[in-house]
C-alpha positions as CSV (number, residue, x, y, z in Angstrom):
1,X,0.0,0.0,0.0
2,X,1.4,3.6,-0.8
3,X,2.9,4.8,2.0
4,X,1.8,8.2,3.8
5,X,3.5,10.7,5.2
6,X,2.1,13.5,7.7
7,X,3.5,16.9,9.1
8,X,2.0,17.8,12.2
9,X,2.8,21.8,13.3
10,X,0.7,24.8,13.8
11,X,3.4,26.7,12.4
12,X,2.7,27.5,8.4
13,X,6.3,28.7,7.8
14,X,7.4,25.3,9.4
15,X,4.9,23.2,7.6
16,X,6.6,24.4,4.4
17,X,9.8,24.2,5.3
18,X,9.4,20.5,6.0
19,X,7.2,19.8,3.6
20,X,10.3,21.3,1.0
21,X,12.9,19.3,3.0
22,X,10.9,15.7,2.5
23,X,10.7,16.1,-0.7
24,X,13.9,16.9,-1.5
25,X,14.8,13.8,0.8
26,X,13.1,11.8,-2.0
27,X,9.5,11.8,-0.6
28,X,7.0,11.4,-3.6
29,X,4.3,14.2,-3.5
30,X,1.5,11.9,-4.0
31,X,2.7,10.4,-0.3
32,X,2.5,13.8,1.4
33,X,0.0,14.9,3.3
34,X,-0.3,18.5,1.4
35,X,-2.3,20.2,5.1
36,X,-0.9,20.6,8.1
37,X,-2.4,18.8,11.2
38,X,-2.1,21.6,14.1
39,X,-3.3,20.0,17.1
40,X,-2.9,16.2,18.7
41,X,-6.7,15.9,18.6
42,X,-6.4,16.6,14.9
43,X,-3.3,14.2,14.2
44,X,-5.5,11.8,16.0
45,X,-8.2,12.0,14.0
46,X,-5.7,11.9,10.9
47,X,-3.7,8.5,12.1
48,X,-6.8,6.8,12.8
49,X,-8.5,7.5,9.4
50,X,-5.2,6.6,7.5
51,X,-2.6,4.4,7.1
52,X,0.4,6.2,8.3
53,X,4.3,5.4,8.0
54,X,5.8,8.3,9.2
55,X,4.3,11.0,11.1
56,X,6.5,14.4,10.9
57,X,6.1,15.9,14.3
58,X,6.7,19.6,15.6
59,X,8.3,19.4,19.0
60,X,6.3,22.3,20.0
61,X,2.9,21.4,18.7
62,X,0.4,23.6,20.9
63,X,-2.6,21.5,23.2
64,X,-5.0,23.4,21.8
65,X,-6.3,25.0,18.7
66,X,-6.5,28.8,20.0
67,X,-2.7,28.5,22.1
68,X,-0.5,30.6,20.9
69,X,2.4,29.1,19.5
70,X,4.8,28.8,22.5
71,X,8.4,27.3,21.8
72,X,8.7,26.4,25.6
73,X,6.1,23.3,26.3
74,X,6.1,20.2,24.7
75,X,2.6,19.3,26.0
76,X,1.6,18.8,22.4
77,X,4.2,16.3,21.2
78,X,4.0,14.5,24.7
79,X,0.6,13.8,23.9
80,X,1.2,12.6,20.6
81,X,3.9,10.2,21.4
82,X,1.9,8.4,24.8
83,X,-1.1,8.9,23.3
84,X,-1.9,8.5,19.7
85,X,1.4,6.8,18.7
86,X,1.8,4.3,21.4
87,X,-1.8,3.4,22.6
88,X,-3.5,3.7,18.8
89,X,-0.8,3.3,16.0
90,X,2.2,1.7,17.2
91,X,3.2,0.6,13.8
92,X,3.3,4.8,12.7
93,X,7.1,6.1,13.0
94,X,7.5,9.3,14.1
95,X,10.3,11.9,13.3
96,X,10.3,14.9,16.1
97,X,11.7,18.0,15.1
98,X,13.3,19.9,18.2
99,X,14.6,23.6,18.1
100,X,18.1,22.7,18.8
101,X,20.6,20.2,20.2
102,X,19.1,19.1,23.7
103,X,16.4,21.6,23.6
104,X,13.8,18.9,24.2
105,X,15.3,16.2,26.4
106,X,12.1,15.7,28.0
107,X,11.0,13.8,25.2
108,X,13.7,11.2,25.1
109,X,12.4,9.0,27.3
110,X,8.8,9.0,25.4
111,X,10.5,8.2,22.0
112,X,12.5,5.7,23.5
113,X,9.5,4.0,24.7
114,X,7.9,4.4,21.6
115,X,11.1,2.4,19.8
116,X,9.8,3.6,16.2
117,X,10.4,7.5,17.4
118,X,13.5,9.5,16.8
119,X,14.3,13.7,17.6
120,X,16.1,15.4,14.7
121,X,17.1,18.8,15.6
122,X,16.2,21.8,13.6
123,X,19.4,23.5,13.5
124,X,21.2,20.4,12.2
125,X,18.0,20.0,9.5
126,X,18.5,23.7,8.5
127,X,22.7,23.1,8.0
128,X,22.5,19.7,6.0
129,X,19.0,19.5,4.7
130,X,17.8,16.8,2.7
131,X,21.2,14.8,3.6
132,X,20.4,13.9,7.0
133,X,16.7,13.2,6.5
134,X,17.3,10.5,4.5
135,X,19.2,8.2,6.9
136,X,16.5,9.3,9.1
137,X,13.6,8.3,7.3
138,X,15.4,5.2,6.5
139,X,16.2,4.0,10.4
140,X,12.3,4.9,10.6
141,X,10.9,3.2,7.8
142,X,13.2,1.0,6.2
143,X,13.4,-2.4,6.0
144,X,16.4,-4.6,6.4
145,X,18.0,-6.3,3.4
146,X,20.0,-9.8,3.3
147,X,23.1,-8.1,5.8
148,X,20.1,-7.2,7.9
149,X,21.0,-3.7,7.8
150,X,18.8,-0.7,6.4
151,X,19.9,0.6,3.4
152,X,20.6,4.6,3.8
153,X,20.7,4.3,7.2
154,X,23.7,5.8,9.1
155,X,26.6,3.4,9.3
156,X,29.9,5.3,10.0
157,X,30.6,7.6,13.1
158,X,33.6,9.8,13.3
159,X,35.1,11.8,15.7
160,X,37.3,14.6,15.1
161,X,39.5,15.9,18.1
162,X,41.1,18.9,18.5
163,X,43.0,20.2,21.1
164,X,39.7,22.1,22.8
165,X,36.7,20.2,21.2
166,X,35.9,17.0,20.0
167,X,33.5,17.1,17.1
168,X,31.0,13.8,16.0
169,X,29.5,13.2,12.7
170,X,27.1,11.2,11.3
171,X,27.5,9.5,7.5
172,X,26.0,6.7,5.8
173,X,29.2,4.8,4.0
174,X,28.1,5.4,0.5
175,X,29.9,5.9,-2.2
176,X,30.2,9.9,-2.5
177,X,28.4,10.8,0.8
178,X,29.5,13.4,3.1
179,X,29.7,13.1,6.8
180,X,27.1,15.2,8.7
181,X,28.0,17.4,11.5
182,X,26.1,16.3,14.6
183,X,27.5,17.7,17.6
184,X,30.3,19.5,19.5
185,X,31.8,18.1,22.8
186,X,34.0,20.9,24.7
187,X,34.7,18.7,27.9
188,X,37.7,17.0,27.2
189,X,39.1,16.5,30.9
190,X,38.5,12.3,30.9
191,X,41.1,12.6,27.1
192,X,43.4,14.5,28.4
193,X,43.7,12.1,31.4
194,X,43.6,9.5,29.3
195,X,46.6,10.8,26.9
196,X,48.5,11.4,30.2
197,X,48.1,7.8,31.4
198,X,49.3,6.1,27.9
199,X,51.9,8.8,26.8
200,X,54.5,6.2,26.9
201,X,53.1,4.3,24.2
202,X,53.9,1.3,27.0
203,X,51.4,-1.0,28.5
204,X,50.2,-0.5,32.0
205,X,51.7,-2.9,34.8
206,X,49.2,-3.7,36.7
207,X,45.7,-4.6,36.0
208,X,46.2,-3.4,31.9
209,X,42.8,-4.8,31.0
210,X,40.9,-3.3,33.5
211,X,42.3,-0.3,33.5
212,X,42.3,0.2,29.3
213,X,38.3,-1.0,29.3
214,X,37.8,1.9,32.1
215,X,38.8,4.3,30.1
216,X,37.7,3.4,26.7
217,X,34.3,3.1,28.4
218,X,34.0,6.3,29.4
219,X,35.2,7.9,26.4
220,X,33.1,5.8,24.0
221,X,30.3,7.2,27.1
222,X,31.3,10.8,26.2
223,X,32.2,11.0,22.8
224,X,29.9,8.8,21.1
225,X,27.3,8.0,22.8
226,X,26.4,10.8,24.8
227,X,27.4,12.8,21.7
228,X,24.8,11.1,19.5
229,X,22.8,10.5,21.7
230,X,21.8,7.3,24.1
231,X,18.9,6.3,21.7
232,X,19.6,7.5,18.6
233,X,23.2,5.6,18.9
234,X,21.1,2.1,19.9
235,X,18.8,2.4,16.6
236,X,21.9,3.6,14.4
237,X,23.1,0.2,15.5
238,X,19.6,-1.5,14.9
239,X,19.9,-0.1,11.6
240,X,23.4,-1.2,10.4
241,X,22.4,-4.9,11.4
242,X,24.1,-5.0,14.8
243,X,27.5,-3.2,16.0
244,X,29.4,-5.5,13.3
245,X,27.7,-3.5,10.5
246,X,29.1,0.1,12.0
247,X,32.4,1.4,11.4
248,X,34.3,4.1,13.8
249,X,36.7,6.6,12.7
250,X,38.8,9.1,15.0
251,X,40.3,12.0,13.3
252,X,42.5,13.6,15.7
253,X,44.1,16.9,15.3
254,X,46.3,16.7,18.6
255,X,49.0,14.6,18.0
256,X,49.3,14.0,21.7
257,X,45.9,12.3,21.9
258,X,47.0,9.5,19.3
259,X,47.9,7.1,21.7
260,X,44.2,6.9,24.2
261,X,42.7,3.6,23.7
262,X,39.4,4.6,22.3
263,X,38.6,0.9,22.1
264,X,35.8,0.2,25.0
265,X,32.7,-1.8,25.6
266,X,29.9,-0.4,23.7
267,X,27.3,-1.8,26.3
268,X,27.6,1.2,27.6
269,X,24.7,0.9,30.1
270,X,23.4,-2.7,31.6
271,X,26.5,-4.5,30.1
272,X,29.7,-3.8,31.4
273,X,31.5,-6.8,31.0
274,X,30.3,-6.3,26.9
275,X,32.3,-7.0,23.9
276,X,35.1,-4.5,22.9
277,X,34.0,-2.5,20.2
278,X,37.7,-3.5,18.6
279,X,36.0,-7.0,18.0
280,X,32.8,-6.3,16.3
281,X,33.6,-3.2,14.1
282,X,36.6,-1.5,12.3
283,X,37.9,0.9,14.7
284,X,40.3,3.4,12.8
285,X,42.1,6.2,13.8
286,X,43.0,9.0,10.7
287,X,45.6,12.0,11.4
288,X,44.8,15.2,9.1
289,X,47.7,15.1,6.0
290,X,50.4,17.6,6.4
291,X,52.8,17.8,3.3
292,X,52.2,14.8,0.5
293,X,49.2,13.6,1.8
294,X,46.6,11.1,-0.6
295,X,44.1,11.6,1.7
296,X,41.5,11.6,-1.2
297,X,42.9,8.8,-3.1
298,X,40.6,5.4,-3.1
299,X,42.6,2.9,-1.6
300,X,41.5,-0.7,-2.4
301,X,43.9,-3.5,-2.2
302,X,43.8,-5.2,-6.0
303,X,44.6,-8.6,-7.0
304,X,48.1,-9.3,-7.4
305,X,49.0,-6.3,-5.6
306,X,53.2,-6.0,-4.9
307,X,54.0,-7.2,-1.1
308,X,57.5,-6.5,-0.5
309,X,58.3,-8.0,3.0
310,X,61.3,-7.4,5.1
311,X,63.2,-9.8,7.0
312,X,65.0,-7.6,9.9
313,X,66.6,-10.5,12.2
314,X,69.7,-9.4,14.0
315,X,72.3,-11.4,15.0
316,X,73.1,-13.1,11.8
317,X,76.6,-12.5,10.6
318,X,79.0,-14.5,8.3
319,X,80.9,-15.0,10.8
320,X,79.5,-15.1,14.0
321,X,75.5,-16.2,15.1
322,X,74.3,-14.6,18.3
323,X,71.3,-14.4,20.2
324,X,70.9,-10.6,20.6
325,X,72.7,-7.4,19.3
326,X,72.9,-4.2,20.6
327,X,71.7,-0.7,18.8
328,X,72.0,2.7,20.0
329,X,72.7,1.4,23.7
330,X,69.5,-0.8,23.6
331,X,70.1,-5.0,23.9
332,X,67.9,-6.6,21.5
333,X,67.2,-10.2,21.5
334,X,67.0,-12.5,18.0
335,X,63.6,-12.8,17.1
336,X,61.8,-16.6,17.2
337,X,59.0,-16.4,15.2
338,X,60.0,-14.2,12.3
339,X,60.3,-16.5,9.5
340,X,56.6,-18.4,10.9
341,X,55.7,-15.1,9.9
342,X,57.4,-14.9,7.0
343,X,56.1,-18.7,5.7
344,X,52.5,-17.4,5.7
345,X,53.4,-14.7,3.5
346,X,55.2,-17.1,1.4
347,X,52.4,-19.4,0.7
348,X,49.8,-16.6,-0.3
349,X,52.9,-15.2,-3.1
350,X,53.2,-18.9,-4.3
351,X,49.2,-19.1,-4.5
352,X,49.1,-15.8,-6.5
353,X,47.6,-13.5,-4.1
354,X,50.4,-11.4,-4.1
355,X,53.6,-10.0,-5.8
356,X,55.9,-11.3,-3.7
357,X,59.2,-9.9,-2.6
358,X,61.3,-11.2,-0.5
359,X,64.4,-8.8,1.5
360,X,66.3,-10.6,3.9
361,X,68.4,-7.5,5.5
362,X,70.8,-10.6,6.8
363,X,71.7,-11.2,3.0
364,X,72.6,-7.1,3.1
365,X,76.6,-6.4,3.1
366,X,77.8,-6.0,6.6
367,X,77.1,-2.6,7.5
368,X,75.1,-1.9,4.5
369,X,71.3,-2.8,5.5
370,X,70.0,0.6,5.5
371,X,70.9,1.7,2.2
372,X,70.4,-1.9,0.8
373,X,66.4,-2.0,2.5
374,X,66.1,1.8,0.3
375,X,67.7,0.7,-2.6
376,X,65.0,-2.4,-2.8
377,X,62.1,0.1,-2.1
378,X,63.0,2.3,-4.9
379,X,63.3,-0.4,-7.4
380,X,60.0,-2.6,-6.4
381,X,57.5,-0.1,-5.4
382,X,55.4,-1.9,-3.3
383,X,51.2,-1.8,-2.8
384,X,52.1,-2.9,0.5
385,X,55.4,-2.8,2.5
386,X,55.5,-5.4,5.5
387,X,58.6,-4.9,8.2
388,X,59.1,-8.0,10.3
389,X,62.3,-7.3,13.3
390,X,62.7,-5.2,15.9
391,X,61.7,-1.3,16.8
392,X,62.1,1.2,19.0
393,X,60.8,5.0,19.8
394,X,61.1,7.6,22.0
395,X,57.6,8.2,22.0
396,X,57.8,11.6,21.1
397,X,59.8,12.2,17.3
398,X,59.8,8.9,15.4
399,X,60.3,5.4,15.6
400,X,63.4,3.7,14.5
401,X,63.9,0.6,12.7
402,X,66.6,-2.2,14.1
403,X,68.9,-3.7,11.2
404,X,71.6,-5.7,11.4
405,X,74.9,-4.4,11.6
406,X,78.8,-4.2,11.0
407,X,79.7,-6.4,13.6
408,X,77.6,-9.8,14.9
409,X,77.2,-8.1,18.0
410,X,76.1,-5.0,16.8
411,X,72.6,-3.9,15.0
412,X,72.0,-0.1,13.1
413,X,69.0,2.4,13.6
414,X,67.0,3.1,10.4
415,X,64.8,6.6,11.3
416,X,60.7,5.2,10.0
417,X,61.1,8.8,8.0
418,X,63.8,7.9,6.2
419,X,61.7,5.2,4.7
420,X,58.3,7.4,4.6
421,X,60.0,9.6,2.9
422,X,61.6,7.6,-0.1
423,X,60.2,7.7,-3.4
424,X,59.9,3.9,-3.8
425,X,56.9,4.6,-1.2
426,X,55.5,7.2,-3.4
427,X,52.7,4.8,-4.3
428,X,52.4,2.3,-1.4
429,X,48.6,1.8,0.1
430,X,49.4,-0.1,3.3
431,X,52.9,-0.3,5.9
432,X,52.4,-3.1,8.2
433,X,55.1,-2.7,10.9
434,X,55.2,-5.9,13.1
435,X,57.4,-4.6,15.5
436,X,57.0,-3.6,19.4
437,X,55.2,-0.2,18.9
438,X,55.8,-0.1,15.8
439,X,53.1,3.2,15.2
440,X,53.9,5.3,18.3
441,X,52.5,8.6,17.7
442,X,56.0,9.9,16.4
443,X,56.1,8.0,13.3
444,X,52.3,8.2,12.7
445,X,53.1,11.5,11.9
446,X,55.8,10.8,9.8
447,X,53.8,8.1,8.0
448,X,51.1,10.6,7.2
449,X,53.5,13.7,6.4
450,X,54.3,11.4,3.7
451,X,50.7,10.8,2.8
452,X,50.8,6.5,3.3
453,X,46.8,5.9,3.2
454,X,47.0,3.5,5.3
455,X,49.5,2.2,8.2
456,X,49.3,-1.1,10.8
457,X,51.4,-1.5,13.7
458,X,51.0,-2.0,17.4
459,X,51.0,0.1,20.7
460,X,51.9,-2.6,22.7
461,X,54.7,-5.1,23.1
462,X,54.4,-8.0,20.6
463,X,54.9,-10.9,21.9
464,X,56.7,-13.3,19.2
465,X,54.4,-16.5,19.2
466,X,51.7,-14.3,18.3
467,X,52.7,-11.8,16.0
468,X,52.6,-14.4,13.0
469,X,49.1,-15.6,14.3
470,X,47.6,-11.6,13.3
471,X,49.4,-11.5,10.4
472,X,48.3,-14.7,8.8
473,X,44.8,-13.7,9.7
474,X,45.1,-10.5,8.5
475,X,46.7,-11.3,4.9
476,X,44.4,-14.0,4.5
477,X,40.9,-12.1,4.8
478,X,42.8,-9.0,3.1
479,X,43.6,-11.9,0.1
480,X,39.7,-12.1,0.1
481,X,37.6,-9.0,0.8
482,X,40.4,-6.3,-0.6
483,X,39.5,-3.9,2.6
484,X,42.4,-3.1,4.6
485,X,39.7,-2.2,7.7
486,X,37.6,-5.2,7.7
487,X,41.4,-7.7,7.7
488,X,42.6,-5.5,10.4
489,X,38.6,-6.1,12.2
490,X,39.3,-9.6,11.4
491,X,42.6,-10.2,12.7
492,X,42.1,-8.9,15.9
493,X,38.9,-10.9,16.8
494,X,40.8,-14.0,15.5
495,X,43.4,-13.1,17.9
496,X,41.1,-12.9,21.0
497,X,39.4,-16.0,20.2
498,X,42.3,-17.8,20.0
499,X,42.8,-16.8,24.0
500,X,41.8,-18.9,27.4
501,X,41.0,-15.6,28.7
502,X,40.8,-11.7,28.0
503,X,44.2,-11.0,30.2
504,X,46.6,-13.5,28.6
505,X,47.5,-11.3,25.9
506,X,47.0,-8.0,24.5
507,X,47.6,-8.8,20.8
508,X,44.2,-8.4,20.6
509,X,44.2,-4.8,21.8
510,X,47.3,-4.1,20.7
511,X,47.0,-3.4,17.3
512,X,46.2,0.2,15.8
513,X,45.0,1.3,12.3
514,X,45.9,4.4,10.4
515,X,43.5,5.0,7.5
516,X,44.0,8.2,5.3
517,X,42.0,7.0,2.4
518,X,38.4,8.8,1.7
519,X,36.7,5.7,0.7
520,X,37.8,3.7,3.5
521,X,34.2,3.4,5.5
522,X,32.8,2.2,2.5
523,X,35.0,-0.7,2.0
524,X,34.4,-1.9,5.8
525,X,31.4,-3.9,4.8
């Protein structure tokens, strides 16, 4: 049956201006309601005479016929939402138009008892329009396709931070779609704890778990949730087929909030033992470009695309083997697991999922790994550049990469912008660094100065039995779905289920994604 579609306001300049919006949304005219209905008696009378999918509602609707239009009660809309909508028509959605952000919080609780009721504010209708009524009228009156998702329907949330504000927008994924400003957050005192706490870009001692779920709760709390709002947040989820359909990104201005573990429980109410958001939905963090950036290039992984992977063990020599090797005062021990790494990435070359390259900085001259490691870069090019061995940073500059050396006994720093920079990254979509923090905040900013769309590494520790466990998981669902987010999402839940218990390793938290790429929310499905 043709669907219909009512405006309820005693306003006539309002009426119009809906009525203008919903069509430009898409809304035929033959399914508009071409009068207003001004009072709840009269939208009563309306839904019960008619078949109703979405009921346009004026926040400030007056009781009665001969009140004056006051922009202070919501007696009106009350009485439309317990009423009419709940006790007569429970099947008729209903869109309530507020003045502003939080000008009418006395109505959350009836829409969220209604289920099928949602408040869109008029300033944000007056800055994007058409744009943000559609996803709205398609949480309302959509139906789920084969994902179980809604089609239009939001499905990516971002957060911008700055030094002073934190801003959250809404978008829907889709090819082309811009991301809708939703609202502004100036309290940042629980970030700025949190940057204080993980500055060090080291795991906490005692109780890590606990203590990173704390915080990532309460900032999911503040800057998602409370920012979107409690139920407009739970039927954005509803609509994207559950939290595994959503996708998070964090822009961050402020350098020195790069390193907060924004990954928390989403259950942010009843559930506080719930799943990490990490698990169920790519997380990704983007830092604005600064010099080269390709922030607008697409970024799909292709068939075949070149993997050059580099084989940093130290403590192989001609002459001598050893078990560690020292660089820049720092004792680093030969790494176990490198070349069980290294096999899985073998296998997917020989299969044809990749352009495989092979460096093995042990088969450099003495002395010459560094220049040898460049020299390779500029001749292959790679789609994707892999770095297997150790790291270090100082948590503020860069990170630095740990190559063999002169001397058995001795390994050589490699500055990560020295390799940013080189031209034989020029067109590279992904760095994977599986290394011990590998993406400290330093050379995340080096990495995008150079404009790499994407970049992988960890904040954490790695420990060496596990490292080639998230690699092979991550190559092998990047071999099939092309999306660097959804591998990276895959990876990391593989990881945790492959644990007795939350606490016996962070690989599963570890992990931290750097997307650049425009397209990047669209791929995450």
């Amino acid at each position: 049956m043709t669907a219909k579609i009512a405006i309820a306001t005693a306003e006539p300049n309002m009426f119009e201006t809906l009525r203008g919006h919903l069509l430009a949304a898409g809304v035929a005219l033959e399914d508009l309601y071409d009068k207003p209905l001004m009072t709840p008696d009269q939208t009563s009378e309306w839904l019960i005479a008619n078949e109703t999918e979405l009921l346009v509602l004026d926040a400030r609707l007056p009781t009665d016929p001969s009140a004056v239009y006051d922009t202070r009660t919501t007696l009106g809309a009350k009485h439309v939402l317990n009423t009419v909508v709940l006790a007569q028509d429970p099947h008729t959605s209903v869109l309530v138009i507020a003045p502003s952000f939080g000008s009418c919080a006395d109505l959350e609780e009836e829409c969220r008892a209604a289920g099928n009721a949602l408040i869109l504010p008029m300033d944000a209708l007056q800055l994007h329009r058409h744009r943000i009524l559609r996803p709205f009228i398609a949480i309302l009156t959509g139906h789920p396709d084969e994902t179980n998702a809604i089609p239009g329907a939001f499905r990516v949330i971002e957060i911008e931070i700055h030094s002073a504000k934190v801003e959250c927008r809404l978008g829907t994924g889709e090819d082309g779609s811009p991301m809708l400003r939703w609202n502004t957050i100036s309290d940042l005192d629980d970030l700025k704890s949190a940057a204080q706490t993980y500055a060090r870009d080291e795991m906490p001692l005692n109780n890590w778990l606990g203590q990173t779920r704390d915080i990532g709760t309460r900032l999911f709390k503040s800057f998602v949730v409370k920012a979107i709002g409690e139920h407009l947040f739970s039927q954005i989820e509803k609509s994207a087929g559950g939290l595994v359909g959503l996708s998070f990104r964090f822009v961050i201005s402020d350098a020195g909030f790069y390193s907060v573990p924004f990954e928390a429980s989403v259950r942010y109410l009843s559930e506080e033992n719930g799943p990490f958001v990490l698990l169920y939905a790519p997380i990704v963090r983007r830092i604005p470009s600064f010099v080269r950036g390709r922030a607008s290039e697409r970024a799909r992984i292709k068939p075949g695309a070149k993997l050059m992977f580099v084989r940093s063990q130290i403590g192989e020599h001609p002459d001598l083997k050893l078990d560690s090797a020292i660089c820049d005062g720092k004792k680093f021990d030969k790494l176990g697991n490198i070349d069980t790494e290294l096999k899985h990435v073998t296998e997917l070359g020989a299969a044809g999922c990749f352009d495989l390259k092979i460096v093995n900085l042990s088969d450099a001259p003495p002395g010459e790994a560094a220049p040898y490691l460049l020299k390779q870069l500029d001749a292959f090019r790679p789609t994707i550049l892999h770095y297997a061995g150790h790291a270090w940073s100082d948590g503020q500059q860069t990170a630095t990469l740990v190559l063999p050396g002169l001397q058995p006994e001795q390994a050589v720093g490699l500055k990560l912008d020295r390799v940013a920079a080189s031209d034989g990254l020029s067109t590279t979509t992904l760095v994977y660094l599986s290394a011990c923090r590998g993406i400290s905040k330093g050379c995340v900013q080096q990495l995008v100065m150079n404009g790499i769309p994407y970049a992988l590494g960890f904040r954490w520790n790695v420990e060496d039995e596990r490292a080639p466990q998230f690699a092979r998981e991550f190559y092998d669902e990047l071999h099939k779905t092309r999306s660097v987010c959804v591998a990276f999402r895959k990876a990391c839940r593989a990881s945790w289920e492959s644990l007795n218990y939350d606490e016996e390793s962070p690989i599963w938290l570890s992990p931290i994604l750097l997307a650049q790429s425009t397209d990047w929310a669209a791929r995450c499905q």
